[in-house]
C-alpha positions as CSV (number, residue, x, y, z in Angstrom):
1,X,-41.0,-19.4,-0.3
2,X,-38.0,-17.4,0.1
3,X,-36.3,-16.6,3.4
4,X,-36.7,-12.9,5.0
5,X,-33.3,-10.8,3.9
6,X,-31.7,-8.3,6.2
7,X,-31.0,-5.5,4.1
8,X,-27.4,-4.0,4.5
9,X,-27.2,-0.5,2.8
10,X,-24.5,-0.5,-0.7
11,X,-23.1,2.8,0.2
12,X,-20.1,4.0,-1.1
13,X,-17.8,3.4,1.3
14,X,-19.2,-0.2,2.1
15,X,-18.0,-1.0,-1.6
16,X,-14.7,0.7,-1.1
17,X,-14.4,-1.6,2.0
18,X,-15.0,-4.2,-0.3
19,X,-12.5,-3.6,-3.2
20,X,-10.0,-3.4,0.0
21,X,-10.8,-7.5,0.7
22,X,-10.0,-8.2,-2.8
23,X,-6.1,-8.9,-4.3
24,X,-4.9,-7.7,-7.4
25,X,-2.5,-10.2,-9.7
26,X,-0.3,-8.9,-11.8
27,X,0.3,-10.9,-15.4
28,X,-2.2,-13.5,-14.5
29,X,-3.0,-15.4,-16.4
30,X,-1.2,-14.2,-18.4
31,X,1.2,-10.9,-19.4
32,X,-1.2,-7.6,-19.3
33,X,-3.8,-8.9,-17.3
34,X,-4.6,-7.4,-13.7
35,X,-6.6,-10.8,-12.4
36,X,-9.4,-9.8,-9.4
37,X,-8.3,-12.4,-6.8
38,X,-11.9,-12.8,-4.8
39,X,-10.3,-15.4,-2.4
40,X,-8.6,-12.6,0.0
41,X,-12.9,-11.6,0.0
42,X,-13.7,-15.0,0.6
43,X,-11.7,-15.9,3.7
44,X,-12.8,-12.4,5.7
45,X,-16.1,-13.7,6.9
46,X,-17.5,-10.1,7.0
47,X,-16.9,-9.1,3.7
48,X,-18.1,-12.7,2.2
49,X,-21.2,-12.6,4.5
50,X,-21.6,-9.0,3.1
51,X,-21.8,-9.4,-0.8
52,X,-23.6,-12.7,-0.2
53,X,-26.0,-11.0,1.6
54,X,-26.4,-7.9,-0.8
55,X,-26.5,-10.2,-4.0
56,X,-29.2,-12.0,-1.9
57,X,-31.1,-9.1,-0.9
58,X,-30.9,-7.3,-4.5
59,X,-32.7,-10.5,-5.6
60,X,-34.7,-11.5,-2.8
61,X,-38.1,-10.8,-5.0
62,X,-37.2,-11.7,-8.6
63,X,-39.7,-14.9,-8.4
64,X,-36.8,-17.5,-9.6
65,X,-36.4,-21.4,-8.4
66,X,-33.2,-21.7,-8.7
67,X,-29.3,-20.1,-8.4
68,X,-27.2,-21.0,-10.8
69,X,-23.8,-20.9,-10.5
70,X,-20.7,-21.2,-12.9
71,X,-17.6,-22.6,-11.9
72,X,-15.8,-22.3,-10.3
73,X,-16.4,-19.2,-7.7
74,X,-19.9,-18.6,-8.9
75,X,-20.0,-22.0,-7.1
76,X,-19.1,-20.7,-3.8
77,X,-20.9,-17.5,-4.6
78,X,-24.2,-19.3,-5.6
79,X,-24.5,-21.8,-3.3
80,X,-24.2,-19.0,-0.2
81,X,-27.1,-17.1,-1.9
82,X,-29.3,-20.4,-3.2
83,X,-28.9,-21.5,1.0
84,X,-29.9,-17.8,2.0
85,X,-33.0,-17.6,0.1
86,X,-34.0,-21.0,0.3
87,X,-34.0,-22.1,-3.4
88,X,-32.4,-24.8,-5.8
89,X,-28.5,-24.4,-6.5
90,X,-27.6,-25.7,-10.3
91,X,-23.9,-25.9,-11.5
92,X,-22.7,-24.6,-14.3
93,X,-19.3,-26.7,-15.5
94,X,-16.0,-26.9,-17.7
95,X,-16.1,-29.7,-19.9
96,X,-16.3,-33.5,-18.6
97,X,-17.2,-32.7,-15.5
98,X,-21.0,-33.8,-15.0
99,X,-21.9,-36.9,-15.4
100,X,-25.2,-36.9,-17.3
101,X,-26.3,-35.6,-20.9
102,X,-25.2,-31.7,-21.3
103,X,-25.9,-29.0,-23.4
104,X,-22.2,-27.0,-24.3
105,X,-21.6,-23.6,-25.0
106,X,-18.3,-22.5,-26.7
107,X,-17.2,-18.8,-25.7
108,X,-14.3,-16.3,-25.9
109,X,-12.6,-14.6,-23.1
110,X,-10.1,-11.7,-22.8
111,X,-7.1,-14.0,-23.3
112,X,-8.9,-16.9,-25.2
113,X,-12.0,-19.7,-25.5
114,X,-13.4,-21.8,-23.5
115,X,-16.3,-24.1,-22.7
116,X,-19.4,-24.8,-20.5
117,X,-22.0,-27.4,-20.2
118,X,-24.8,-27.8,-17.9
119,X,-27.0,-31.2,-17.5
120,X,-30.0,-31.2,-20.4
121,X,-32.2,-32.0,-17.3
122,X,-31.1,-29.1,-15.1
123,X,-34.1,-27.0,-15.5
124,X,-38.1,-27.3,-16.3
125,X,-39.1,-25.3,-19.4
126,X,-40.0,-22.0,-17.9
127,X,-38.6,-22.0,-14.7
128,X,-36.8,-19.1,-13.7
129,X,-33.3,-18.6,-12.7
130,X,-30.7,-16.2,-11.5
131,X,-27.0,-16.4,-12.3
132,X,-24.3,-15.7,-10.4
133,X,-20.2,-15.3,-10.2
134,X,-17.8,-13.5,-9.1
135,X,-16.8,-11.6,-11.7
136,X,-18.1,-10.0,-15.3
137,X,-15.2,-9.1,-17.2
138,X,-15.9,-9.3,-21.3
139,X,-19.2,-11.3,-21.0
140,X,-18.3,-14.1,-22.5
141,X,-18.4,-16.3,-19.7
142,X,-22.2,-14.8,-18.3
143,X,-23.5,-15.0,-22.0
144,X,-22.9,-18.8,-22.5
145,X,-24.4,-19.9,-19.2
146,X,-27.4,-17.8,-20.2
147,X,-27.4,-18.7,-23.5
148,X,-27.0,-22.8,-22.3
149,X,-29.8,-22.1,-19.9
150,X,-32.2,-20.6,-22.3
151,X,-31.3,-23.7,-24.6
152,X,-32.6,-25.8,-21.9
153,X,-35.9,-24.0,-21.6
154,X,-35.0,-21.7,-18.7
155,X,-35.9,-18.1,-18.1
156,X,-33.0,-16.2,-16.8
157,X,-34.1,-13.3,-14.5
158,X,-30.9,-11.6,-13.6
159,X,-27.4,-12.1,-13.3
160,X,-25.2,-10.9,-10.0
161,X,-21.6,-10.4,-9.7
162,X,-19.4,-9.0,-7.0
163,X,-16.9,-7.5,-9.4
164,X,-17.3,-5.8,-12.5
165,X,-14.6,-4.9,-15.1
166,X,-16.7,-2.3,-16.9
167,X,-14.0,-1.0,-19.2
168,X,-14.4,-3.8,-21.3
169,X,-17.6,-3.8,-21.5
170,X,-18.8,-7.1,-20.9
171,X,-22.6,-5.7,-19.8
172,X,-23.1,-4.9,-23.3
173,X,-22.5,-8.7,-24.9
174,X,-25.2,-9.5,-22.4
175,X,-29.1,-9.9,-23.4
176,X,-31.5,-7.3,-22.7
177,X,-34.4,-7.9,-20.8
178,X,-32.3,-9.2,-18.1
179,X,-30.8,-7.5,-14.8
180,X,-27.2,-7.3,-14.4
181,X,-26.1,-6.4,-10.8
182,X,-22.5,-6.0,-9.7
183,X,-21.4,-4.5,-6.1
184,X,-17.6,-3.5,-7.3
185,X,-17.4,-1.6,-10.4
186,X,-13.6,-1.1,-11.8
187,X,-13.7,1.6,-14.4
């Protein structure tokens, strides 16, 4: 049973007031790249009580057992929204880090690969979950967890982020079928 949501309105300049809590970096990581620093969001407990309760409220219905959430800010993320709706929180991981039998999934990024694993065990076949991080950039990173989870037997419901780079078009590597919601779009 999930946990009544208060439903806080996504207007326009609610998001705008968002974008304002959130830092750009310059050249990080690495030359060209404008990195969406979320902790600035994180520390102002209105604007981190905000998205967590929009993310929570857009997906306050969608039946699933489970958040997952992939490291490291989907974490933070996650967890918030698992605790808010009363469900299951399951981590999504860089290499070596859980200690049980994984499932891995290589991917690329916008400036390079990399690699996530979730525990073989994390799911039932069937159950349904919702991912969630903070931000979806070129998909890579979103279409490995769901590919790991579906690999596991899980059915993935949706996916929520607070940012999304949609100019390179991340939303398009992921899966149909399943609903993408981000609060911050940057065009």
């Amino acid at each position: 049973m999930t946990q009544q949501v208060t439903y806080l309105p996504l207007t326009r300049d609610k998001v705008e007031w968002v974008k304002s809590t959130i830092r750009d970096i310059p050249d990080f990581p690495k030359p060209g790249i404008v990195f969406k620093d979320l902790t600035t969001l994180l520390k102002d407990p209105k604007a981190f009580a905000y998205v967590i309760d929009v993310l929570a409220e857009k997906f306050a219905n969608s039946n699933v057992k489970y958040i997952v959430g992939i490291e490291s800010r989907g974490f933070i993320l996650g967890s918030a929204i698992a605790h808010k709706l009363g469900l299951g929180f399951i981590p999504v991981r860089k290499p070596g880090k859980l200690p049980h039998k994984v499932e891995t999934a290589t991917y690329e990024l916008e400036y390079g690969t990399d690699t996530l694993e979730i525990h073989i065990d994390a799911v039932e076949r069937g159950e349904r979950v919702l991912i969630i991080d903070d931000l979806l950039a070129t998909g890579g990173t979103a279409e490995a967890a769901h590919r790991l989870l579906k690999s596991i037997g899980a059915d993935v419901a949706g996916m929520g982020f607070v940012v999304e780079l949609s100019f390179l078009k991340g939303r398009q590597k992921l899966p149909a079928g399943v609903e993408i919601f981000s609060i911050v779009e940057y065009e």
